[in-house]
N, C-alpha and C positions, 0 to 999 in steps of 0.2 A: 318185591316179595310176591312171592305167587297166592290165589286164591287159599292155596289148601293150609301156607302159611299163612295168611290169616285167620281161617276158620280156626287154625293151633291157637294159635294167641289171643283168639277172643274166648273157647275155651279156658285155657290158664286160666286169665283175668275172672271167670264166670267163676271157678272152682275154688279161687280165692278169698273172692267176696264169700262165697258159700261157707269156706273152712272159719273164718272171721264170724259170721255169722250164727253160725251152731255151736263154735266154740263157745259164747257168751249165752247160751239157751239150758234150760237147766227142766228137768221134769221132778217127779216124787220117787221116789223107792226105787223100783226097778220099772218105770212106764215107757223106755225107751231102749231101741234095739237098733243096735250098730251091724251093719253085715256087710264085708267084703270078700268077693270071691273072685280068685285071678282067673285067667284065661283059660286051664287046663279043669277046671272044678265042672260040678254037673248039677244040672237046676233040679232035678232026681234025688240023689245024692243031697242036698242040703234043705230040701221041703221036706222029709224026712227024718231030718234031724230037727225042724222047726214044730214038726207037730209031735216029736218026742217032748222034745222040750216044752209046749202049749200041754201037754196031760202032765208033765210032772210037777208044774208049774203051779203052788197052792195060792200065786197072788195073781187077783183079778187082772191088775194093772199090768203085771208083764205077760198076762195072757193077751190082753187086747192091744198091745205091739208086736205080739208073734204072729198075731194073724193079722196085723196089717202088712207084717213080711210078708206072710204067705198070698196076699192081694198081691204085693208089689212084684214078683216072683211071674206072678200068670204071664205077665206082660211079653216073659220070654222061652224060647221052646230050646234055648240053649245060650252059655253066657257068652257074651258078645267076644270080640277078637282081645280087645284091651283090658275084659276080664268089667264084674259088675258091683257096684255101691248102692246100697239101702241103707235107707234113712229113715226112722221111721217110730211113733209112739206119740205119746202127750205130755205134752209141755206146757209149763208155764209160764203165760204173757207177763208185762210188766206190769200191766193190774190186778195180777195174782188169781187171771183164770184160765180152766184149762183149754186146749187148742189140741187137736190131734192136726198132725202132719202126718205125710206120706212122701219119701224123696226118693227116687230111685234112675242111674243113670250108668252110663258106660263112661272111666275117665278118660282123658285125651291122651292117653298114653299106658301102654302093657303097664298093671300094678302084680305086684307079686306076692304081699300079703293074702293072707287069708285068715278073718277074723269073726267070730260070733263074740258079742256082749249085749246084754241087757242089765243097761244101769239106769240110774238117774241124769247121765247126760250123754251125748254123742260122741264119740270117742273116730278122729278127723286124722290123726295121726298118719295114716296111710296114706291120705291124701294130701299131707304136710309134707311128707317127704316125695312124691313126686314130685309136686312145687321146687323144693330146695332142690331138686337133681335134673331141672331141667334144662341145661345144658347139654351139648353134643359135642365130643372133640374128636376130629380125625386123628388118625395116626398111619406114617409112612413109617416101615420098618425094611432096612436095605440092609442086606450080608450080600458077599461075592455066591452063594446060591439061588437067591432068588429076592422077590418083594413083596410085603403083605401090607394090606390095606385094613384098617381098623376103625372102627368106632368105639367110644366111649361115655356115656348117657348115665349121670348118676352112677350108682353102684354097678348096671349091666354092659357091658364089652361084646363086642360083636365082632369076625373078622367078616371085612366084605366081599373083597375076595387076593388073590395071590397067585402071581406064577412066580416059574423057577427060571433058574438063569446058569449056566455054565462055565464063570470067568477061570481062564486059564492063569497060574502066577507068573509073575514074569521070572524071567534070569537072572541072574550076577552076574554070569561069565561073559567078560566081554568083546567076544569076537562076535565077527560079521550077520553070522546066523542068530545068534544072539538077540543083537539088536533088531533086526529084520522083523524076529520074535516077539519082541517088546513092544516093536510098531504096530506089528497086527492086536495083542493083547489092549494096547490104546484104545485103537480103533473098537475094538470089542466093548471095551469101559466105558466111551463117549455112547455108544449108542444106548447101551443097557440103559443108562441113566435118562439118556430121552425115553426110553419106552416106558421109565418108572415117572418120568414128569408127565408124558400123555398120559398115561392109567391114571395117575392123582386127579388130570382134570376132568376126564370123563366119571371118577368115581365121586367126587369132591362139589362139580361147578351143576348145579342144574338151573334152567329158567335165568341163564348169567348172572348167577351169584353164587358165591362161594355158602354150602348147605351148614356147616359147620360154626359152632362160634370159636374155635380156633384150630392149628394143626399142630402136630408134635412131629417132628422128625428124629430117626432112633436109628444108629447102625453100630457095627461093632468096627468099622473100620474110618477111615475118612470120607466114605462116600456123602453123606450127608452136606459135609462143606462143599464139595466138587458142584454137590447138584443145586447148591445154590450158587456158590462162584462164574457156574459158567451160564446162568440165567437164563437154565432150561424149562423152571417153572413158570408153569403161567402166574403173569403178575396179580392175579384178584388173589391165587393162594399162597402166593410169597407174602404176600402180606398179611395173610393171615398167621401166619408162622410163629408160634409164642413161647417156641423150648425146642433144643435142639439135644439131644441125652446119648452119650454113648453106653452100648448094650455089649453082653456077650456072646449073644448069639439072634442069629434071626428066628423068623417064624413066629407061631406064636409064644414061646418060650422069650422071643426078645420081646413081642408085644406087652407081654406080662411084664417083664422088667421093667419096659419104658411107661407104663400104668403107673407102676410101683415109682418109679423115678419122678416123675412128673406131678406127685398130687399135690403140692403146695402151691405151684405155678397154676394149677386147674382149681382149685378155690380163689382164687385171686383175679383172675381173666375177668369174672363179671363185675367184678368193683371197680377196674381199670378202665372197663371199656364205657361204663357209666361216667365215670369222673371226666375224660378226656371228652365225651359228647358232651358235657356241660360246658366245660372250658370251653370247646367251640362253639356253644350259643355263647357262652360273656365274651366272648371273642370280638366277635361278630356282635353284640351290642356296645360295648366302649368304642371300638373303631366306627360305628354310626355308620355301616355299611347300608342298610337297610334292606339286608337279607335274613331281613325276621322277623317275625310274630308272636306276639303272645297272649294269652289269655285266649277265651273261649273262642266272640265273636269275630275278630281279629285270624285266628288260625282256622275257620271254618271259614272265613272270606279266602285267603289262601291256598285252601283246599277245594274251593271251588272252581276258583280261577284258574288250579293247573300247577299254579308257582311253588309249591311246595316241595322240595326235594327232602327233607326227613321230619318226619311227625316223630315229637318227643312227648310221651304219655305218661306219666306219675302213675305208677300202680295203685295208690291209694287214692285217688282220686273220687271224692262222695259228693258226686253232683249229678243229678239224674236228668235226665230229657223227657219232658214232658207234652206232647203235641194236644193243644186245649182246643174247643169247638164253642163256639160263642152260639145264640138260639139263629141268626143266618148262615152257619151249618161250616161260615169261613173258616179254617183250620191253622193255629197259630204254633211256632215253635218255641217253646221256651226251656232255659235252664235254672233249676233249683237246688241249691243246698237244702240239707234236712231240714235246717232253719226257715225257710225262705220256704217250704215245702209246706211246711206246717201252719204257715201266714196264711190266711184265709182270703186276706186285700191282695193276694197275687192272683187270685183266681176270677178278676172281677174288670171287663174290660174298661179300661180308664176313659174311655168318648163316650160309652154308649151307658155306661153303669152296669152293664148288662151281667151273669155270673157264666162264667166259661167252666166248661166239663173238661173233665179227664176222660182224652178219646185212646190214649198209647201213653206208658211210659216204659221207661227202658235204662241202662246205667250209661250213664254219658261216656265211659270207655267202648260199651256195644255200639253206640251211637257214630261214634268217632271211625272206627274201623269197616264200621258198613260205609259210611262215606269216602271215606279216603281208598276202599278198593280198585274202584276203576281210576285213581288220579297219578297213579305213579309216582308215589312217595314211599319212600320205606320208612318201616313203622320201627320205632324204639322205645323202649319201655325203662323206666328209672325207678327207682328205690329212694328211701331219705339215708341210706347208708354209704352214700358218696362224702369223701372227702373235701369234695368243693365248699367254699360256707356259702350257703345260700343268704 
Protein backbone atom coordinates (compact mmCIF):
# COMPACT_ATOMS: atom_id res chain seq x y z
CA UNK A 1 0.00 0.00 0.00
CA UNK A 2 1.42 3.19 -0.85
CA UNK A 3 2.07 6.25 1.45
CA UNK A 4 -0.83 8.29 0.17
CA UNK A 5 -2.94 5.02 0.79
CA UNK A 6 -2.19 5.11 4.03
CA UNK A 7 -2.50 8.79 4.90
CA UNK A 8 -6.43 7.78 3.26
CA UNK A 9 -7.04 5.29 5.69
CA UNK A 10 -5.63 6.87 8.68
CA UNK A 11 -7.78 9.71 7.82
CA UNK A 12 -11.20 7.56 7.57
CA UNK A 13 -10.27 5.94 10.86
CA UNK A 14 -9.55 9.78 12.28
CA UNK A 15 -13.19 10.82 10.86
CA UNK A 16 -14.82 8.18 12.44
CA UNK A 17 -13.72 8.33 15.74
CA UNK A 18 -14.77 12.03 15.25
CA UNK A 19 -18.33 11.27 13.72
CA UNK A 20 -18.68 8.65 17.05
CA UNK A 21 -17.64 11.15 19.07
CA UNK A 22 -19.90 14.45 18.31
CA UNK A 23 -22.62 12.18 17.55
CA UNK A 24 -22.97 11.49 21.55
CA UNK A 25 -22.06 15.48 22.45
CA UNK A 26 -25.16 17.38 23.08
CA UNK A 27 -25.18 21.55 23.80
CA UNK A 28 -28.34 23.94 24.93
CA UNK A 29 -30.77 25.42 22.50
CA UNK A 30 -29.21 26.48 19.57
CA UNK A 31 -25.18 26.86 20.92
CA UNK A 32 -23.89 24.76 18.10
CA UNK A 33 -23.21 25.14 14.42
CA UNK A 34 -22.76 22.48 11.94
CA UNK A 35 -21.21 23.90 8.48
CA UNK A 36 -20.41 21.95 5.51
CA UNK A 37 -19.29 23.44 2.24
CA UNK A 38 -18.37 21.21 -0.99
CA UNK A 39 -15.64 22.05 -3.29
CA UNK A 40 -17.42 24.47 -5.62
CA UNK A 41 -18.76 26.92 -2.50
CA UNK A 42 -16.84 30.30 -1.56
CA UNK A 43 -15.58 31.31 1.78
CA UNK A 44 -17.19 35.06 0.69
CA UNK A 45 -20.34 33.66 -0.20
CA UNK A 46 -20.92 31.80 3.28
CA UNK A 47 -19.14 34.48 5.89
CA UNK A 48 -21.86 36.48 4.69
CA UNK A 49 -24.42 34.51 5.12
CA UNK A 50 -22.91 33.73 8.91
CA UNK A 51 -22.95 37.29 9.86
CA UNK A 52 -26.64 37.68 8.38
CA UNK A 53 -27.36 35.15 10.46
CA UNK A 54 -25.21 36.39 13.87
CA UNK A 55 -27.56 39.99 13.52
CA UNK A 56 -30.78 38.14 13.10
CA UNK A 57 -29.99 35.90 15.58
CA UNK A 58 -31.97 37.21 19.14
CA UNK A 59 -30.01 34.10 21.20
CA UNK A 60 -26.88 34.86 22.70
CA UNK A 61 -25.75 31.21 22.55
CA UNK A 62 -26.18 30.84 18.80
CA UNK A 63 -24.55 34.13 18.37
CA UNK A 64 -21.41 33.01 20.01
CA UNK A 65 -21.14 29.69 17.68
CA UNK A 66 -21.67 31.76 14.58
CA UNK A 67 -18.80 33.53 15.33
CA UNK A 68 -16.73 30.86 16.20
CA UNK A 69 -17.65 29.92 12.54
CA UNK A 70 -16.54 32.93 11.36
CA UNK A 71 -12.90 32.34 13.40
CA UNK A 72 -12.86 28.93 11.88
CA UNK A 73 -13.46 30.22 8.27
CA UNK A 74 -10.07 32.88 8.62
CA UNK A 75 -8.18 29.94 8.44
CA UNK A 76 -8.83 29.71 4.67
CA UNK A 77 -8.63 32.13 1.63
CA UNK A 78 -10.64 29.50 -0.37
CA UNK A 79 -12.36 26.07 0.38
CA UNK A 80 -9.98 23.42 0.03
CA UNK A 81 -10.14 20.64 -3.19
CA UNK A 82 -12.41 18.06 -1.09
CA UNK A 83 -14.64 20.98 -0.10
CA UNK A 84 -14.74 22.06 4.06
CA UNK A 85 -16.32 20.98 7.67
CA UNK A 86 -16.92 23.16 10.82
CA UNK A 87 -17.60 22.09 13.94
CA UNK A 88 -18.16 24.23 16.20
CA UNK A 89 -20.21 25.95 19.52
CA UNK A 90 -20.57 24.90 23.38
CA UNK A 91 -21.27 21.87 24.73
CA UNK A 92 -21.94 20.12 27.48
CA UNK A 93 -19.34 17.84 29.26
CA UNK A 94 -20.53 14.98 31.25
CA UNK A 95 -20.44 16.90 34.50
CA UNK A 96 -22.91 19.26 33.18
CA UNK A 97 -20.49 22.03 32.20
CA UNK A 98 -20.00 24.18 29.48
CA UNK A 99 -16.79 23.69 26.92
CA UNK A 100 -16.60 25.66 23.82
CA UNK A 101 -14.98 23.73 20.97
CA UNK A 102 -13.87 24.70 17.69
CA UNK A 103 -13.27 21.83 14.80
CA UNK A 104 -12.67 22.63 11.40
CA UNK A 105 -10.99 20.50 8.51
CA UNK A 106 -10.93 19.37 4.98
CA UNK A 107 -12.62 15.45 4.62
CA UNK A 108 -10.55 12.88 2.92
CA UNK A 109 -12.43 12.83 0.12
CA UNK A 110 -14.84 15.51 -2.47
CA UNK A 111 -18.07 15.84 -0.03
CA UNK A 112 -21.02 17.20 -1.89
CA UNK A 113 -23.36 18.36 0.64
CA UNK A 114 -23.80 21.64 1.53
CA UNK A 115 -25.29 22.47 4.95
CA UNK A 116 -25.84 25.37 7.72
CA UNK A 117 -27.60 24.37 11.10
CA UNK A 118 -27.40 25.76 14.43
CA UNK A 119 -29.01 23.41 16.89
CA UNK A 120 -28.25 21.77 20.09
CA UNK A 121 -26.20 19.14 18.70
CA UNK A 122 -23.79 18.45 15.59
CA UNK A 123 -25.42 17.15 12.80
CA UNK A 124 -22.21 14.36 11.24
CA UNK A 125 -24.53 13.05 8.57
CA UNK A 126 -22.47 14.17 5.68
CA UNK A 127 -19.65 12.71 7.01
CA UNK A 128 -21.54 9.47 7.74
CA UNK A 129 -22.17 8.90 4.53
CA UNK A 130 -18.71 9.38 3.13
CA UNK A 131 -17.77 6.79 5.49
CA UNK A 132 -20.51 4.34 4.14
CA UNK A 133 -19.50 5.13 0.33
CA UNK A 134 -16.00 4.53 0.55
CA UNK A 135 -15.53 2.09 -1.65
CA UNK A 136 -14.16 2.46 -5.30
CA UNK A 137 -15.19 -0.11 -8.06
CA UNK A 138 -13.78 -0.09 -11.54
CA UNK A 139 -15.72 -0.68 -14.37
CA UNK A 140 -14.63 -2.21 -17.97
CA UNK A 141 -17.41 -1.52 -20.55
CA UNK A 142 -16.68 -3.27 -24.11
CA UNK A 143 -19.02 -3.00 -27.37
CA UNK A 144 -17.58 -3.85 -30.96
CA UNK A 145 -17.09 0.28 -30.92
CA UNK A 146 -14.83 0.85 -28.61
CA UNK A 147 -13.95 0.57 -24.48
CA UNK A 148 -14.65 2.79 -21.39
CA UNK A 149 -13.05 2.75 -18.20
CA UNK A 150 -15.09 3.78 -15.17
CA UNK A 151 -15.05 4.29 -11.63
CA UNK A 152 -17.55 4.19 -9.14
CA UNK A 153 -17.12 5.70 -5.38
CA UNK A 154 -20.35 5.77 -3.28
CA UNK A 155 -23.10 7.71 -5.07
CA UNK A 156 -20.18 9.60 -7.64
CA UNK A 157 -19.21 7.75 -11.19
CA UNK A 158 -16.43 8.81 -13.06
CA UNK A 159 -15.36 7.82 -16.67
CA UNK A 160 -11.62 7.49 -16.69
CA UNK A 161 -11.08 7.38 -19.75
CA UNK A 162 -12.04 5.47 -23.49
CA UNK A 163 -11.20 4.77 -26.86
CA UNK A 164 -12.88 3.63 -29.94
CA UNK A 165 -12.44 0.70 -31.91
CA UNK A 166 -13.60 -0.41 -35.52
CA UNK A 167 -14.58 -4.23 -35.42
CA UNK A 168 -15.61 -5.21 -38.83
CA UNK A 169 -18.85 -8.20 -38.63
CA UNK A 170 -17.95 -11.17 -40.01
CA UNK A 171 -19.89 -13.08 -42.92
CA UNK A 172 -22.11 -16.02 -43.51
CA UNK A 173 -21.40 -16.59 -46.83
CA UNK A 174 -19.17 -19.28 -47.05
CA UNK A 175 -16.90 -19.14 -49.87
CA UNK A 176 -13.02 -18.65 -49.90
CA UNK A 177 -12.99 -14.76 -49.51
CA UNK A 178 -15.39 -15.08 -46.93
CA UNK A 179 -13.55 -16.97 -44.82
CA UNK A 180 -10.15 -15.18 -45.57
CA UNK A 181 -12.68 -12.33 -44.22
CA UNK A 182 -13.49 -13.99 -40.93
CA UNK A 183 -9.72 -14.60 -40.32
CA UNK A 184 -8.67 -11.18 -40.62
CA UNK A 185 -11.92 -9.89 -38.54
CA UNK A 186 -10.33 -12.59 -35.74
CA UNK A 187 -7.25 -11.39 -35.80
CA UNK A 188 -8.77 -7.77 -35.46
CA UNK A 189 -10.96 -9.20 -32.23
CA UNK A 190 -7.87 -10.84 -30.40
CA UNK A 191 -5.99 -7.75 -30.50
CA UNK A 192 -8.77 -5.15 -29.60
CA UNK A 193 -9.18 -7.14 -26.57
CA UNK A 194 -5.45 -7.07 -25.52
CA UNK A 195 -5.34 -3.40 -25.90
CA UNK A 196 -8.57 -3.28 -23.61
CA UNK A 197 -6.58 -5.76 -21.05
CA UNK A 198 -3.32 -3.44 -21.25
CA UNK A 199 -5.56 -0.09 -20.80
CA UNK A 200 -7.48 -2.05 -17.57
CA UNK A 201 -3.82 -2.40 -16.16
CA UNK A 202 -2.28 0.68 -16.81
CA UNK A 203 -5.74 2.39 -15.74
CA UNK A 204 -6.59 -0.02 -12.67
CA UNK A 205 -2.72 -1.49 -11.17
CA UNK A 206 -0.58 1.49 -9.57
CA UNK A 207 2.45 1.02 -6.95
CA UNK A 208 1.56 -3.07 -8.10
CA UNK A 209 -1.77 -3.34 -6.75
CA UNK A 210 -4.76 -3.41 -8.12
CA UNK A 211 -6.38 0.60 -6.94
CA UNK A 212 -9.92 -0.64 -6.82
CA UNK A 213 -11.77 -2.89 -4.25
CA UNK A 214 -13.29 -4.59 -7.04
CA UNK A 215 -13.88 -4.75 -11.05
CA UNK A 216 -17.23 -5.11 -12.98
CA UNK A 217 -16.91 -6.20 -16.44
CA UNK A 218 -20.11 -5.02 -18.84
CA UNK A 219 -20.47 -5.78 -22.73
CA UNK A 220 -23.41 -6.10 -24.94
CA UNK A 221 -21.95 -8.88 -26.75
CA UNK A 222 -19.62 -11.99 -25.55
CA UNK A 223 -16.57 -10.09 -25.31
CA UNK A 224 -16.39 -10.00 -21.81
CA UNK A 225 -16.03 -13.89 -21.49
CA UNK A 226 -13.30 -13.98 -24.52
CA UNK A 227 -11.43 -11.57 -22.44
CA UNK A 228 -11.21 -13.66 -19.73
CA UNK A 229 -11.14 -17.12 -21.51
CA UNK A 230 -8.24 -16.29 -23.36
CA UNK A 231 -6.29 -14.87 -20.04
CA UNK A 232 -5.37 -11.55 -21.52
CA UNK A 233 -6.05 -9.86 -18.14
CA UNK A 234 -3.45 -9.33 -15.88
CA UNK A 235 -3.87 -11.66 -13.00
CA UNK A 236 -3.91 -9.01 -9.86
CA UNK A 237 -7.26 -7.65 -11.84
CA UNK A 238 -8.73 -10.93 -12.83
CA UNK A 239 -8.91 -11.50 -9.51
CA UNK A 240 -10.32 -8.86 -8.56
CA UNK A 241 -13.32 -9.47 -10.97
CA UNK A 242 -16.77 -9.64 -8.74
CA UNK A 243 -19.59 -9.33 -11.57
CA UNK A 244 -19.66 -9.86 -14.84
CA UNK A 245 -23.38 -7.93 -16.45
CA UNK A 246 -24.44 -7.86 -19.88
CA UNK A 247 -25.37 -4.16 -21.31
CA UNK A 248 -27.19 -2.81 -24.37
CA UNK A 249 -25.05 -0.66 -25.42
CA UNK A 250 -21.50 0.63 -24.70
CA UNK A 251 -20.17 3.93 -23.67
CA UNK A 252 -21.36 5.69 -20.96
CA UNK A 253 -24.98 4.66 -21.61
CA UNK A 254 -23.71 0.93 -20.94
CA UNK A 255 -21.52 2.36 -17.97
CA UNK A 256 -24.82 3.53 -16.47
CA UNK A 257 -26.52 0.35 -17.07
CA UNK A 258 -23.81 -1.72 -15.64
CA UNK A 259 -24.03 0.77 -12.27
CA UNK A 260 -27.67 0.23 -12.37
CA UNK A 261 -26.96 -3.74 -12.73
CA UNK A 262 -24.38 -4.30 -10.43
CA UNK A 263 -25.69 -2.50 -7.06
CA UNK A 264 -26.57 -5.45 -4.95
CA UNK A 265 -23.12 -7.20 -5.85
CA UNK A 266 -21.35 -3.64 -4.70
CA UNK A 267 -22.99 -3.50 -1.19
CA UNK A 268 -22.04 -6.82 -0.53
CA UNK A 269 -18.02 -6.94 -1.87
CA UNK A 270 -16.98 -5.32 1.70
CA UNK A 271 -18.81 -7.90 3.93
CA UNK A 272 -17.18 -10.62 1.65
CA UNK A 273 -13.98 -9.63 1.53
CA UNK A 274 -14.06 -8.96 5.55
CA UNK A 275 -15.50 -12.52 6.27
CA UNK A 276 -12.98 -14.49 4.01
CA UNK A 277 -9.64 -12.35 5.68
CA UNK A 278 -11.07 -13.76 8.87
CA UNK A 279 -11.45 -17.19 7.83
CA UNK A 280 -7.91 -16.93 6.71
CA UNK A 281 -6.45 -15.86 10.04
CA UNK A 282 -8.74 -18.97 11.81
CA UNK A 283 -7.21 -20.79 9.03
CA UNK A 284 -4.11 -20.23 9.67
CA UNK A 285 -4.61 -20.67 13.58
CA UNK A 286 -6.39 -24.23 13.90
CA UNK A 287 -3.71 -25.62 11.35
CA UNK A 288 -0.84 -24.14 14.06
CA UNK A 289 0.94 -22.79 11.09
CA UNK A 290 2.56 -20.05 12.96
CA UNK A 291 1.93 -17.49 10.50
CA UNK A 292 0.26 -15.35 13.03
CA UNK A 293 -0.05 -12.87 15.68
CA UNK A 294 -2.26 -11.47 17.59
CA UNK A 295 -3.11 -9.06 20.14
CA UNK A 296 -1.10 -5.85 20.49
CA UNK A 297 2.51 -6.59 21.62
CA UNK A 298 2.78 -9.85 19.67
CA UNK A 299 1.62 -7.99 16.19
CA UNK A 300 4.04 -4.87 16.81
CA UNK A 301 6.81 -7.61 17.50
CA UNK A 302 5.83 -8.58 13.91
CA UNK A 303 5.86 -5.47 12.47
CA UNK A 304 8.92 -4.68 13.58
CA UNK A 305 10.79 -7.53 12.52
CA UNK A 306 9.51 -7.36 8.80
CA UNK A 307 7.45 -10.73 9.04
CA UNK A 308 4.26 -9.29 8.56
CA UNK A 309 2.49 -9.59 5.34
CA UNK A 310 -1.27 -8.23 6.32
CA UNK A 311 -2.14 -6.10 9.24
CA UNK A 312 -5.77 -6.79 10.35
CA UNK A 313 -7.23 -3.66 12.32
CA UNK A 314 -10.69 -3.62 14.01
CA UNK A 315 -12.21 -0.23 13.11
CA UNK A 316 -13.45 0.06 16.60
CA UNK A 317 -10.56 -0.44 18.24
CA UNK A 318 -10.52 1.94 21.85
CA UNK A 319 -7.06 1.65 22.82
CA UNK A 320 -4.89 4.58 22.87
CA UNK A 321 -0.95 4.78 22.86
CA UNK A 322 0.39 6.39 25.33
CA UNK A 323 4.41 7.38 25.39
CA UNK A 324 4.99 8.11 29.47
CA UNK A 325 8.47 10.04 30.82
CA UNK A 326 9.42 8.91 34.19
CA UNK A 327 11.60 12.20 36.24
CA UNK A 328 15.11 10.48 34.37
CA UNK A 329 13.49 11.80 31.21
CA UNK A 330 13.62 7.70 29.96
CA UNK A 331 10.52 7.49 27.46
CA UNK A 332 8.35 4.43 27.95
CA UNK A 333 5.57 2.98 25.38
CA UNK A 334 2.45 1.98 26.60
CA UNK A 335 -1.16 0.71 25.67
CA UNK A 336 -4.50 1.71 27.47
CA UNK A 337 -8.04 1.05 27.38
CA UNK A 338 -10.26 3.82 28.67
CA UNK A 339 -10.34 1.80 31.65
CA UNK A 340 -6.86 1.21 32.30
CA UNK A 341 -6.57 4.94 31.16
CA UNK A 342 -8.38 6.23 33.90
CA UNK A 343 -6.22 3.95 36.55
CA UNK A 344 -4.00 6.25 38.00
CA UNK A 345 -1.45 3.00 39.37
CA UNK A 346 -0.74 2.66 35.52
CA UNK A 347 0.96 5.94 35.64
CA UNK A 348 3.49 5.11 38.33
CA UNK A 349 6.76 3.30 37.44
CA UNK A 350 6.63 -0.11 39.26
CA UNK A 351 11.00 -0.20 40.37
CA UNK A 352 11.34 3.00 41.07
CA UNK A 353 7.59 4.21 42.64
CA UNK A 354 8.40 7.01 40.58
CA UNK A 355 4.78 8.94 38.70
CA UNK A 356 5.38 8.98 34.97
CA UNK A 357 3.92 11.92 32.55
CA UNK A 358 1.98 11.91 29.62
CA UNK A 359 4.58 13.15 27.11
CA UNK A 360 2.38 11.91 23.54
CA UNK A 361 -0.86 10.16 23.18
CA UNK A 362 -2.54 9.20 20.05
CA UNK A 363 -5.31 6.33 19.04
CA UNK A 364 -3.62 3.09 18.67
CA UNK A 365 -5.16 2.73 15.09
CA UNK A 366 -2.76 6.25 14.15
CA UNK A 367 -0.12 4.47 16.05
CA UNK A 368 -0.44 1.09 14.22
CA UNK A 369 -0.17 2.74 10.64
CA UNK A 370 2.55 5.18 11.25
CA UNK A 371 4.59 1.98 12.17
CA UNK A 372 3.71 -0.49 9.78
CA UNK A 373 4.40 2.16 6.73
CA UNK A 374 7.93 1.49 5.90
CA UNK A 375 7.24 -2.53 6.74
CA UNK A 376 5.60 -3.84 3.76
CA UNK A 377 2.45 -5.14 4.98
CA UNK A 378 -0.83 -4.19 3.69
CA UNK A 379 -3.20 -2.83 5.88
CA UNK A 380 -6.95 -4.25 6.29
CA UNK A 381 -9.46 -2.90 8.33
CA UNK A 382 -12.62 -5.08 9.80
CA UNK A 383 -16.07 -4.37 11.04
CA UNK A 384 -18.07 -6.60 13.77
CA UNK A 385 -20.57 -7.09 10.80
CA UNK A 386 -18.68 -10.08 9.46
CA UNK A 387 -20.43 -13.18 9.39
CA UNK A 388 -17.55 -15.14 10.87
CA UNK A 389 -18.60 -15.98 14.87
CA UNK A 390 -15.91 -14.66 16.53
Amino acid sequence: MSSIDVNKQTEVWKTKRLVKSLSMVRGSDTSIVSLVMPPKDHISIINSTLANECRASPNTEAQSAIKLAQQCLKHYSQVPPNGLVVYCGTILTDEGKEKKVSIHFEPFKPINTSLYLCDNKFHVEALQELLDNDSSFGFIIIDGNGCLYGRVTGSTSEVITQFTADLPKEQDRGDRSANRFNRLCEGMRYHYLRKVAETATQVFISNNRVNETGIILASSAEFKHELQKQNMLDLRIKAKIINAVDVSHGGVNGFNQAISLSQECLSNVKLEQETKLIEKLFDEISLDTGKYSYGIMDTLKALDMGAAETLIVWESLDVNCLILSGPDGIEVERFFTPAQEADRSNYVDKDTGAELEVKEKMPMLERLTEIYKNRGAALESVTDRSTVDL
